[in-house]
KELUM-90683 format. One record per residue (C-alpha): residue number from 1; x, y, z. Coordinates in Angstrom, 1 decimal, always signed. Each point is the difference from the previous one (the first is absolute). Layout:
N
+-----+--------+--------+--------+
|   k |      X |      Y |      Z |
+-----+--------+--------+--------+
| NUM |      X |      Y |      Z |
...
+-----+--------+--------+--------+
***
This chain:
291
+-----+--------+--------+--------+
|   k |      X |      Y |      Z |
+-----+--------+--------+--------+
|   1 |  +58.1 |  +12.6 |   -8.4 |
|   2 |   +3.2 |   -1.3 |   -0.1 |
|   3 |   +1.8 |   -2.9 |   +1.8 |
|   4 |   +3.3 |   -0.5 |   +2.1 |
|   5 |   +1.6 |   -2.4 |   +2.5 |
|   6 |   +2.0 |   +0.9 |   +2.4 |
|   7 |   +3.4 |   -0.8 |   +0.8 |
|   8 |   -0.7 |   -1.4 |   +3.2 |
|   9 |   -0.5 |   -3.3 |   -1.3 |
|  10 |   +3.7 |   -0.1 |   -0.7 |
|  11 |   +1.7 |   +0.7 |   +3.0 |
|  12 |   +2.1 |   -3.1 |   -0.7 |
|  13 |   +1.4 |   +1.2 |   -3.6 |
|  14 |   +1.6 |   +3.9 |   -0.9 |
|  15 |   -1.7 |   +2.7 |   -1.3 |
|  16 |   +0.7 |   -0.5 |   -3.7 |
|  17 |   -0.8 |   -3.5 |   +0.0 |
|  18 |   -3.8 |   +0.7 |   +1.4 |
|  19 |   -0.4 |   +3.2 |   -2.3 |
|  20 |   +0.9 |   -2.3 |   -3.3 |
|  21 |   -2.0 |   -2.9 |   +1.6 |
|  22 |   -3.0 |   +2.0 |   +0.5 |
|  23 |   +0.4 |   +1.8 |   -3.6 |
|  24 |   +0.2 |   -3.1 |   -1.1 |
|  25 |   -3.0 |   -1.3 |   +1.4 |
|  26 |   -1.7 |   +3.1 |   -2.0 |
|  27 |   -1.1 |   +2.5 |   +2.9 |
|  28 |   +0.2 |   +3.5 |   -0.8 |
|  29 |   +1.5 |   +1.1 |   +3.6 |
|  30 |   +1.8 |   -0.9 |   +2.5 |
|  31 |   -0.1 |   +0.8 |   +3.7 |
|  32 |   +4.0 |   +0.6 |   +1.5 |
|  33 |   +0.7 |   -1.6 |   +3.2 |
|  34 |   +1.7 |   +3.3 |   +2.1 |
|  35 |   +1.3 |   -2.5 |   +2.6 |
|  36 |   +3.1 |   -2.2 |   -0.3 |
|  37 |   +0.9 |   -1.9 |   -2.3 |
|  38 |   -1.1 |   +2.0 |   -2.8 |
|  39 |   +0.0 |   +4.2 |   +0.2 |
|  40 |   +0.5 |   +0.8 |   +4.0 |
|  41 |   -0.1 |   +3.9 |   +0.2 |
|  42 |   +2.3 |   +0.1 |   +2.6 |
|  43 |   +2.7 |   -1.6 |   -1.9 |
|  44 |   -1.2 |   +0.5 |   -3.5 |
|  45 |   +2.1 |   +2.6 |   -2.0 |
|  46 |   -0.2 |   +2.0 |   -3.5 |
|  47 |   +1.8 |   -2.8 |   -2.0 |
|  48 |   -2.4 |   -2.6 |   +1.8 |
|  49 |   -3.3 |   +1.9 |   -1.2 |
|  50 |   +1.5 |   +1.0 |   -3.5 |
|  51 |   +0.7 |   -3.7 |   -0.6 |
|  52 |   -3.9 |   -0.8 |   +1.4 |
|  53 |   -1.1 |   +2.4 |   -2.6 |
|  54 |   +2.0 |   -1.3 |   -2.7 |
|  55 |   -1.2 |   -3.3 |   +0.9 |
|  56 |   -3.5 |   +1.2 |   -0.2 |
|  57 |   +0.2 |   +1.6 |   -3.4 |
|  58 |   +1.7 |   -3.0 |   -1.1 |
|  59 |   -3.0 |   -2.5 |   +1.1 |
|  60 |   -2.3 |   +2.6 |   -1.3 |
|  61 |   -1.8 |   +0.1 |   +3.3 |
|  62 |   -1.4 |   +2.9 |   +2.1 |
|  63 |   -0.1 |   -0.6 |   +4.0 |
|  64 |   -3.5 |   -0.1 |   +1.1 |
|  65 |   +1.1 |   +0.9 |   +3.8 |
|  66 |   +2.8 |   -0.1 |   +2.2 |
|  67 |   -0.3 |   -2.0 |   +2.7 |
|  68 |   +0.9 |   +1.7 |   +3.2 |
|  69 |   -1.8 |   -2.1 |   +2.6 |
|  70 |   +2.4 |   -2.7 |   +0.7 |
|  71 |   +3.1 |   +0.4 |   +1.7 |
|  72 |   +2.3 |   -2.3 |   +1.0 |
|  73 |   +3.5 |   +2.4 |   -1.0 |
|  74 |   -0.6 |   +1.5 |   +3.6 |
|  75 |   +0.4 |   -1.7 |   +3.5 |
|  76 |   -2.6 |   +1.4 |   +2.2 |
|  77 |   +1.3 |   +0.2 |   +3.9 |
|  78 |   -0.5 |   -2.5 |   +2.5 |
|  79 |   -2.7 |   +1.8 |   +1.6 |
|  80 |   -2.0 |   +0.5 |   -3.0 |
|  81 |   +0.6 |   -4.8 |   -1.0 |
|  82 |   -1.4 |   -0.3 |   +4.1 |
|  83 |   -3.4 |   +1.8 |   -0.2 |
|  84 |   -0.7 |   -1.4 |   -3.7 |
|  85 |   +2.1 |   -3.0 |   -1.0 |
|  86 |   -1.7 |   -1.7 |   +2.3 |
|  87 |   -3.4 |   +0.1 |   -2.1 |
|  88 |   +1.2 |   -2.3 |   -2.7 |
|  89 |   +0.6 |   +3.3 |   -2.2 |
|  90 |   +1.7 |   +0.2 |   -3.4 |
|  91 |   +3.7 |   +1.2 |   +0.5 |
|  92 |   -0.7 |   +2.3 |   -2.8 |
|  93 |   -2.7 |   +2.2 |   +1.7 |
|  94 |   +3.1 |   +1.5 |   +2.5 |
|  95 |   +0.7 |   +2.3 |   +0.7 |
|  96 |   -3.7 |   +1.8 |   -0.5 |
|  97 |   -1.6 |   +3.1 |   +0.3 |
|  98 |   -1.0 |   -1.5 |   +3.3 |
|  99 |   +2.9 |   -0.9 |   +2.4 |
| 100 |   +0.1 |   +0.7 |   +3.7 |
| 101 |   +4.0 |   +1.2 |   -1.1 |
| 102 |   -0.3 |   +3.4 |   -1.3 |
| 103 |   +3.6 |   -0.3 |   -1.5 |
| 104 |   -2.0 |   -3.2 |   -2.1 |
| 105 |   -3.0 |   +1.8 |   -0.7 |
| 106 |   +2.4 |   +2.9 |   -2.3 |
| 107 |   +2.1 |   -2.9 |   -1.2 |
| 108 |   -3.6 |   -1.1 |   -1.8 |
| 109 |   -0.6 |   +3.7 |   -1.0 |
| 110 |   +3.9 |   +1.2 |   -1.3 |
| 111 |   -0.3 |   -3.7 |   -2.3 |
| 112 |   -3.9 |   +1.0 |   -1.6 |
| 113 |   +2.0 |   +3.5 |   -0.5 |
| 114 |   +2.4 |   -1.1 |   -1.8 |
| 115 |   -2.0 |   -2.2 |   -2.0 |
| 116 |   -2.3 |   +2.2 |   -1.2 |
| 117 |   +3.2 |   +1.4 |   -1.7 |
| 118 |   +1.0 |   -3.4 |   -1.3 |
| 119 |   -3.3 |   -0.5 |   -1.3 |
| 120 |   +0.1 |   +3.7 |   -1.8 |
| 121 |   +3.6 |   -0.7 |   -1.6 |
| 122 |   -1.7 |   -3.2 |   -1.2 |
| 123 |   -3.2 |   +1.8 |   -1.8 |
| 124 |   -2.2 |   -1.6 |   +2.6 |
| 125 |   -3.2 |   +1.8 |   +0.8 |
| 126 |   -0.5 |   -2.1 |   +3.7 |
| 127 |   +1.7 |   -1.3 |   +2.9 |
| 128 |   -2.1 |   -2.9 |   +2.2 |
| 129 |   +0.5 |   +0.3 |   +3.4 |
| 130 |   -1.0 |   -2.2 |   +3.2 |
| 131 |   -3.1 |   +1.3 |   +1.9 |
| 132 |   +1.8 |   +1.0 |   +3.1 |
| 133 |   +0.8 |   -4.0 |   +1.2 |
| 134 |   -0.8 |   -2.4 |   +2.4 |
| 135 |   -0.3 |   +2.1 |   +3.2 |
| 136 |   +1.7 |   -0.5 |   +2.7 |
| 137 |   -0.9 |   -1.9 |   +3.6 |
| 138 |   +0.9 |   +3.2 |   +2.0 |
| 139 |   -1.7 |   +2.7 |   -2.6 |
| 140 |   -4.1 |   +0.6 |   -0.4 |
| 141 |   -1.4 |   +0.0 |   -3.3 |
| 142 |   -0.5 |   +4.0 |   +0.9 |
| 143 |   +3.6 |   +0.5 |   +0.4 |
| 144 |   +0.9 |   -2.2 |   -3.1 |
| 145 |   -2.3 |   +2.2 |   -2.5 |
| 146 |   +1.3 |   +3.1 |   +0.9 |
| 147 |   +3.6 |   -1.4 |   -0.7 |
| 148 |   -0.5 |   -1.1 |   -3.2 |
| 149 |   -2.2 |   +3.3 |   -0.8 |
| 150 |   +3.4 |   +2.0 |   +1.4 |
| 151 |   +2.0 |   -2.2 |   -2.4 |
| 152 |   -2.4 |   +0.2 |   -3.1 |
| 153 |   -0.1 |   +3.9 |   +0.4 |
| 154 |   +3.4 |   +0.0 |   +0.3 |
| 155 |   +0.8 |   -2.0 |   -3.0 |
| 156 |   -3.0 |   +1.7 |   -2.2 |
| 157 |   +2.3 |   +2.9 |   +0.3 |
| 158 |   +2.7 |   -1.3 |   -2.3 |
| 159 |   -2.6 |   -2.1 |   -2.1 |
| 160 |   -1.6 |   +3.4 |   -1.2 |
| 161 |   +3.2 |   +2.0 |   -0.7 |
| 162 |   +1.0 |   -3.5 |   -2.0 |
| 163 |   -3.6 |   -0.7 |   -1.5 |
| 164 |   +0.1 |   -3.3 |   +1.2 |
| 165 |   -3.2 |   -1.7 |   +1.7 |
| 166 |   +0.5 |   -1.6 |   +3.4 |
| 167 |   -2.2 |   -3.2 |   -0.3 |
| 168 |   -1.4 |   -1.6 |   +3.2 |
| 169 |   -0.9 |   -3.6 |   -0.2 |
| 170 |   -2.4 |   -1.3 |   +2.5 |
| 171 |   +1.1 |   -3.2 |   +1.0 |
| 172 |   -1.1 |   -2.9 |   +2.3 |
| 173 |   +1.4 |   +0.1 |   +3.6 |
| 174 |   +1.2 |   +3.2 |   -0.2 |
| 175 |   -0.8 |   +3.6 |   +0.9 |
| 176 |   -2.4 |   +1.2 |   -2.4 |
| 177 |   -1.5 |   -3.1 |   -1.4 |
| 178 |   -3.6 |   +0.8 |   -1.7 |
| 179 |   -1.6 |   +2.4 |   -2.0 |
| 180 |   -1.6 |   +1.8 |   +2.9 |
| 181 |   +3.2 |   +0.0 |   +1.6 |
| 182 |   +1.9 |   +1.9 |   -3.3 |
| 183 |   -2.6 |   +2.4 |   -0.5 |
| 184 |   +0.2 |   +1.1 |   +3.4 |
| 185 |   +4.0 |   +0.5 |   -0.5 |
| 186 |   -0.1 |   +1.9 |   -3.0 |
| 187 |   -2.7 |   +2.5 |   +1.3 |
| 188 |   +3.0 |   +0.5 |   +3.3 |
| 189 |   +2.9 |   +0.2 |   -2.1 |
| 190 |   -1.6 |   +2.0 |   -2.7 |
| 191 |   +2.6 |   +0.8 |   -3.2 |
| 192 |   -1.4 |   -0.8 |   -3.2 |
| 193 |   +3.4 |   -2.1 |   -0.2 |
| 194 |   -1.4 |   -2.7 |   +2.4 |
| 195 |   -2.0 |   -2.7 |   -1.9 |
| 196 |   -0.8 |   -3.5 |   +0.1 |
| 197 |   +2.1 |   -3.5 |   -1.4 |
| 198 |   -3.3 |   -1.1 |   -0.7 |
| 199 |   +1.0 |   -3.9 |   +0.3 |
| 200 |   -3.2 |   -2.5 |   -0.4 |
| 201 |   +1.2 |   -3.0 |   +1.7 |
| 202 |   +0.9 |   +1.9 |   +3.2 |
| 203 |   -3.5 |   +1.4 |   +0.5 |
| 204 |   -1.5 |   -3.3 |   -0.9 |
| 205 |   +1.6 |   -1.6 |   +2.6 |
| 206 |   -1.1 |   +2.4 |   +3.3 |
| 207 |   -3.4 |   -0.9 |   -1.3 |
| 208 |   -0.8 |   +3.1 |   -3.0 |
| 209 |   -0.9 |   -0.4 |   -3.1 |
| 210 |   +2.1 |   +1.2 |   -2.5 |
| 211 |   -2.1 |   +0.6 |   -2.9 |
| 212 |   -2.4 |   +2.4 |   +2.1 |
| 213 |   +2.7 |   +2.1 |   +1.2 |
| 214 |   +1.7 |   +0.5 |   -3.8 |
| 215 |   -2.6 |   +2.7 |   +0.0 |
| 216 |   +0.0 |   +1.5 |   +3.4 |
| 217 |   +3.9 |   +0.3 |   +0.2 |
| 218 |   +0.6 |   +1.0 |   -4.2 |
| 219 |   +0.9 |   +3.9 |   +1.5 |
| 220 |   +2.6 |   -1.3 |   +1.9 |
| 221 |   +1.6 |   -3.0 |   -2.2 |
| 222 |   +2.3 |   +0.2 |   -2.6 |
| 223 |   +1.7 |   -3.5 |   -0.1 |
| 224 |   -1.9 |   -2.8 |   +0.6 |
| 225 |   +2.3 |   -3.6 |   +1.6 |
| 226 |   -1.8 |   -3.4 |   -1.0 |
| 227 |   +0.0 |   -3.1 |   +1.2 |
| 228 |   -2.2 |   -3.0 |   +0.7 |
| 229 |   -0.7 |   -1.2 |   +3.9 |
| 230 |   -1.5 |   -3.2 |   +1.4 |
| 231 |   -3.4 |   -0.9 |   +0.8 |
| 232 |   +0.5 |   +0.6 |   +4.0 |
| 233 |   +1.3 |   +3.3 |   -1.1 |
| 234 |   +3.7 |   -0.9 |   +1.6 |
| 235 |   +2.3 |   +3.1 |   -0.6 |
| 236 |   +2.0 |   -2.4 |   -2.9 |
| 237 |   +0.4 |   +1.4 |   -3.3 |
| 238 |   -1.0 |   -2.8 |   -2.8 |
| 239 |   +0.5 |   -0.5 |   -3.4 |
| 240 |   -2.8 |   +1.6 |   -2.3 |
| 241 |   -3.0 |   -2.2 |   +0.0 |
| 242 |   +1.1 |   -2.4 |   +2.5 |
| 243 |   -1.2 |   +1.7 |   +2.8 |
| 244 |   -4.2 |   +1.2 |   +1.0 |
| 245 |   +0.5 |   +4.0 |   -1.0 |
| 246 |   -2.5 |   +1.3 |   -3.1 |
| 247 |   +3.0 |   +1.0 |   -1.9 |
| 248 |   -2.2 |   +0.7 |   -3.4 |
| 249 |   -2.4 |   +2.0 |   +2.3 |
| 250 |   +3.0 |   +2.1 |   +1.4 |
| 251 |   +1.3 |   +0.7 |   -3.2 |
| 252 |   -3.1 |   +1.1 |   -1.6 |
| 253 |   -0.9 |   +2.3 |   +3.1 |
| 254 |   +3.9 |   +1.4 |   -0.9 |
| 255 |   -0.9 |   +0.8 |   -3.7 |
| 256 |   -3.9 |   +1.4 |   +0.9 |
| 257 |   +1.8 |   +2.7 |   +1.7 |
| 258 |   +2.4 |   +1.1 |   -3.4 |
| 259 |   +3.0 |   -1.1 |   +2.0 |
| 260 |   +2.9 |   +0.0 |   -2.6 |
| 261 |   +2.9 |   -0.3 |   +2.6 |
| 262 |   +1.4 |   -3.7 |   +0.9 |
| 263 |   -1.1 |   -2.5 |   +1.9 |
| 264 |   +2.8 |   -2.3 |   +1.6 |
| 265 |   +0.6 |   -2.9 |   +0.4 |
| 266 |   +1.3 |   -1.3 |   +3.3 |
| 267 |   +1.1 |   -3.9 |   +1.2 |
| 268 |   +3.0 |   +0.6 |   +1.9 |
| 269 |   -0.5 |   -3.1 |   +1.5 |
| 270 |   +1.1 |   -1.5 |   -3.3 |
| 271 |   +3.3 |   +0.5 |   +0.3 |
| 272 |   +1.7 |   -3.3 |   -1.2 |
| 273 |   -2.1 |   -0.1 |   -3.0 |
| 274 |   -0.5 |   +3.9 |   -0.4 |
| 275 |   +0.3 |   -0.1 |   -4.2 |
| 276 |   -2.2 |   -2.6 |   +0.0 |
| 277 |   -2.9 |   +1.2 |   +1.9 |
| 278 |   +0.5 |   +3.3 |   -1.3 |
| 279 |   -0.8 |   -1.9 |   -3.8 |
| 280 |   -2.9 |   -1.8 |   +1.3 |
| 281 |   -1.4 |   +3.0 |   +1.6 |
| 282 |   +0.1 |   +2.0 |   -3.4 |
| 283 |   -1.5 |   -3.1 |   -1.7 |
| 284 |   -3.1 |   +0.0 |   +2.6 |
| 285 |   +0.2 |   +3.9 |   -0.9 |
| 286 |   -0.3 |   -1.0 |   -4.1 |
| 287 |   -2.5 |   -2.8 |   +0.5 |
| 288 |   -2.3 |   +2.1 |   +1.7 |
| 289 |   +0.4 |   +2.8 |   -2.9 |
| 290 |   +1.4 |   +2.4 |   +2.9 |
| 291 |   +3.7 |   +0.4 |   -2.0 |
+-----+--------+--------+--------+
***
């Protein structure tokens, strides 16, 4: 396997000074941020992704996966902020395959389209996505799934003509939040373009074990996201080793299953000392003989 970080750690610098910092730091890939400030699709033109490939040859890095999960370039409407906002949600879940607003739920599905063609002009083989979002006060859970698998079938469309996968990442607090709760999905929305962004602390903390389910979810995985997560299991993405997960274990569950894809990084929390941390993550990665 191979190792990225993603670029969501350095929401506070530009593109080309995370992609030399984290070639610098000696990762093979590198996961783009498809959100503002770095490679918005909505704004992002030819000359934009010409110079991201040129910067990428230049670095001599691949990208591991684009990240199309947060989104902060698009203003969801005010109904869509009352029934959610009000949860203590990330800004960057909205607008979601999950809003009461219809006109916010297509705004979430036009964006993953055109990402997935970002993401094929960049050479990437994966777009992550959000697992439908927090739902709302006024929607059943019922009602949310079938959204998001309206919006996933709509979107696995354009990801097979462009052969990109459409990752869903199970995340805490959010629509489809365990292992159960993907499998389920992917059986509904059914396209072989629909898999999982596999990420190990976000299955830690609703309780799973992420070394046990390397195995169960391998059909479905083909880009791993890894961080490390307190003790109490908080939702709080940790610097490697400093937090309770079996990192070593996940790892070798990864490699027992031939997986020769990447496994990324992710500390977007980071994001004042995003070079840094992404250093001392790769040296954890080297002193436990992992890179």
């Amino acid at each position: 396997m191979e190792f990225g970080f993603s670029m969501n750690a350095f929401r506070q610098r530009t593109l080309t000074e995370g992609v030399e910092a984290i070639a610098d730091a000696g990762y093979d890939g590198v996961e783009i941020l498809l959100d503002d400030p770095h490679l918005f699709p909505g704004t992002a033109d030819g000359d934009d992704l010409e110079r991201a490939r040129t910067l990428l040859d230049d670095c001599g890095i691949e990208v591991s996966n684009c990240n199309a999960f947060m989104l902060s370039a698009i203003e969801p409407s005010a109904e869509s902020r009352a029934a959610t906002f009000n949860r203590d949600t990330e800004a960057f879940h909205h607008p979601s395959f999950v809003e009461l607003d219809p006109e916010d739920r297509q705004a979430r599905v036009e964006h993953t389209k055109n990402a997935l063609a970002t993401a094929a002009a960049l050479g990437s083989e994966s777009i992550s996505v959000p697992p439908g979002g927090p739902v709302p006060e006024r929607m059943s859970r019922a009602d949310a799934l079938d959204a998001l698998v309206r919006g996933l079938r709509e979107v696995a469309d354009a990801a097979e003509k462009l052969g990109v996968d459409v990752l869903v990442e199970p995340e805490p607090h959010l629509l489809i939040e365990t292992s159960e709760d993907f499998l389920d999905l992917v059986d509904r929305v059914d396209s072989p373009r629909i898999g999982c962004n596999f990420d190990a602390g976000h299955f830690y903390s609703v309780g799973e074990d992420p070394v046990e389910l390397v195995e169960t979810l391998a059909p479905y995985t083909p880009h791993y996201h890894l961080e490390d997560i307190p003790a109490d299991r908080t939702h709080e993405h940790t610097q490697l080793g400093e937090g309770a997960m079996d990192i070593d274990g996940f790892l070798d569950a990864v490699e027992a299953t031939g997986y020769d894809g990447y496994v990324t990084v992710e500390l977007y929390p980071y994001q004042e000392t995003a070079a840094e941390t992404a250093r001392t993550a790769m040296e954890y990665l080297e002193a436990h003989g992992w890179a």
